[in-house]
C-alpha positions as CSV (number, residue, x, y, z in Angstrom):
1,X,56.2,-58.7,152.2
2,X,53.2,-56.7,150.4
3,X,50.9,-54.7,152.4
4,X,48.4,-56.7,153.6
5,X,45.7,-54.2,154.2
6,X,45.4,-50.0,154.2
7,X,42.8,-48.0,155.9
8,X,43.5,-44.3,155.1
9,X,41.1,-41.6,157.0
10,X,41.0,-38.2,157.5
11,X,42.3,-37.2,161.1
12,X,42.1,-32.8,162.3
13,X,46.1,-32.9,161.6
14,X,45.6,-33.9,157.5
15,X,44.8,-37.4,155.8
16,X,46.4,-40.6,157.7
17,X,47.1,-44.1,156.1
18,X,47.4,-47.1,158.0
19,X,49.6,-50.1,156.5
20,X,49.2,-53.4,157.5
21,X,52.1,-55.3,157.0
22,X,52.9,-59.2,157.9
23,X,56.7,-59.1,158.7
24,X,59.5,-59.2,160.3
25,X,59.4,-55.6,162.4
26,X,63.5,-55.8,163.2
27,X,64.2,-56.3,159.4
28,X,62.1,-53.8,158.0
29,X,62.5,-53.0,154.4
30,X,61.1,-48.8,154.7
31,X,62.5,-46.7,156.8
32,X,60.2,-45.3,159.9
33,X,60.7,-42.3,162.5
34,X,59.7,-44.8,165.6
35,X,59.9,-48.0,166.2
36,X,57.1,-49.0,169.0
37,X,57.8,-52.0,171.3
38,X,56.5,-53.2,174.6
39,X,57.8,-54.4,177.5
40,X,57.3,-55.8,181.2
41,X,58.2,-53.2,183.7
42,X,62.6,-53.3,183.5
43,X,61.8,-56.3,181.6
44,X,64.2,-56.6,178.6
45,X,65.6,-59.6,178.4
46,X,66.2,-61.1,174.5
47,X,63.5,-64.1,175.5
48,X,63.9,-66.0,171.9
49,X,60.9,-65.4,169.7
50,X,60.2,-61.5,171.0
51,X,61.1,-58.9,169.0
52,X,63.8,-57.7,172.0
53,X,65.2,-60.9,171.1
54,X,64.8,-60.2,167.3
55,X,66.2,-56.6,167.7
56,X,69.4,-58.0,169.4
57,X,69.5,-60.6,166.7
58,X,69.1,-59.0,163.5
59,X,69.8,-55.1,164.5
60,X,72.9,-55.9,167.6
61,X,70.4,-53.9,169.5
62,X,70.6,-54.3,173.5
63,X,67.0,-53.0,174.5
64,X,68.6,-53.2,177.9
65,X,71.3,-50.8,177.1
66,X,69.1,-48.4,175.0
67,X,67.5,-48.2,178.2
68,X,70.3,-47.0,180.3
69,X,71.4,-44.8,177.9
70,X,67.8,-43.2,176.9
71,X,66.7,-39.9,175.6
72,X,63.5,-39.6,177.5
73,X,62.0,-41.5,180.6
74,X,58.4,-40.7,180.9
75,X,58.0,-44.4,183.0
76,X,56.4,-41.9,186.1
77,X,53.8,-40.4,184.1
78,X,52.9,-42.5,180.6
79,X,54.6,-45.7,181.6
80,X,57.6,-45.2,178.3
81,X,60.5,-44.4,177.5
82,X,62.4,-43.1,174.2
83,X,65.5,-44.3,173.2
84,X,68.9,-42.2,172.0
85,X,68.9,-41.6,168.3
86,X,69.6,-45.2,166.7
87,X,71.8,-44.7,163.4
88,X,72.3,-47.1,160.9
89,X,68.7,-49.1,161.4
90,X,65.5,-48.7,159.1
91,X,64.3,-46.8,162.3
92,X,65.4,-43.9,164.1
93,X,64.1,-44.1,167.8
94,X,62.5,-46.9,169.8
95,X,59.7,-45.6,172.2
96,X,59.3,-48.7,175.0
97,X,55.7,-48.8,176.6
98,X,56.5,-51.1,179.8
99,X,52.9,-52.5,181.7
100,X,51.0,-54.1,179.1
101,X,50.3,-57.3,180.2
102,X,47.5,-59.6,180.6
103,X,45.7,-57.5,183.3
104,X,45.2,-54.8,180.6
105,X,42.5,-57.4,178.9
106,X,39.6,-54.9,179.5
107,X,39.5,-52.0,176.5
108,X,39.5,-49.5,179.0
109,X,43.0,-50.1,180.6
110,X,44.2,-50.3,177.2
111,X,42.9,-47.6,175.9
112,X,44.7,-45.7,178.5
113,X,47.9,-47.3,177.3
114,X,47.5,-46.5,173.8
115,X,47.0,-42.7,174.6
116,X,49.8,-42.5,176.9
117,X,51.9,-43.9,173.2
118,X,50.3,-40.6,171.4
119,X,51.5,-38.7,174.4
120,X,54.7,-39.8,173.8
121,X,54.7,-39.2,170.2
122,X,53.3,-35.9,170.8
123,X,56.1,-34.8,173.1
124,X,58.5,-35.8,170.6
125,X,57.2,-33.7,168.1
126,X,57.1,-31.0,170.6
127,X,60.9,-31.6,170.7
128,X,61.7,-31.3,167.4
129,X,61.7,-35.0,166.9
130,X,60.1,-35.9,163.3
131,X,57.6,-38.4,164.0
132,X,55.5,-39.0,160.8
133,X,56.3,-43.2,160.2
134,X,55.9,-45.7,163.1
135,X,56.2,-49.1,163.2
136,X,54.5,-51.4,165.9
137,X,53.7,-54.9,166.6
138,X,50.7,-55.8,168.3
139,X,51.6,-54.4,171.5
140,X,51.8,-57.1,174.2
141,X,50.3,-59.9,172.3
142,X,52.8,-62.3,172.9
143,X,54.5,-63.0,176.8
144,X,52.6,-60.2,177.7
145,X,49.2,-62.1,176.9
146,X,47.0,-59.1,176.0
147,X,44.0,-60.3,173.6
148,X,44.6,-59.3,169.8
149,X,40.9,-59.5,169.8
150,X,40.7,-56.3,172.6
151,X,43.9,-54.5,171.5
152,X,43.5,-54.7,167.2
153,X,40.0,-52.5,167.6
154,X,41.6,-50.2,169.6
155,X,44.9,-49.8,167.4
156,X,42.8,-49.2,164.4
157,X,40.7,-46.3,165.9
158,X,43.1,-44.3,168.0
């Protein structure tokens, strides 16, 4: 699928693009450092028509089992956790953000969220983890019920 949209800006750590794409995040065609999903709290069950569904699917992914066996748990503090290294997949890690869910409607709780993700990512870096492609749906959009309308805004201008 073609880009749908690019917003490029210049950020203190050099210039950033932002690609929109409309696809198929467990089939994608690039390769990327991190793949971003979301989940409810232990929640990680392949419900048909999520993308933990997709991922076991498409990639033989467990999410469940990624989970057991993760790199980093950072559920205490920033409500994630990072998956092993995942070889053989157009990504390398999954980072799991667990919480977003319909009572993180208001822009503040989900800003919150958001910067808890850059946490993450910043962490990663710190550990030598290359983290300069990440994929993500729109986090919590679906079972999860957040409002596109309230989450795209804030995705855009992190």
């Amino acid at each position: 699928m073609p880009v749908q949209n690019i917003v490029s800006i210049t950020t203190n750590s050099g210039f950033k693009t932002i690609e929109i794409h409309h696809d198929d995040l467990s089939q994608l065609k690039w390769p990327v450092d991190v793949l971003v999903i979301s989940a409810f709290e232990g929640g990680y069950n392949p419900i048909p028509g999520t993308l933990i569904h997709a991922l076991e699917t498409n990639c033989k992914l467990n999410v469940r089992e990624l989970f057991n066996t993760r790199l980093y748990d950072f559920r205490d503090s920033l409500h994630a956790w990072v998956s092993q290294k995942i070889e053989n997949n157009s990504f390398s890690y999954i980072v799991c953000l667990e919480g977003m869910n319909s009572n993180a409607n208001d822009a503040e709780r989900l800003e919150g969220q958001l910067e808890d993700l850059l946490a993450v990512i910043s962490v990663l870096q710190q550990k030598g983890i290359s983290v300069n492609t990440i994929a993500l749906p729109f986090l919590g959009t679906g079972l999860q019920r957040v409002n596109p309308k309230v989450l795209v805004p804030l995705l855009i201008w992190q």
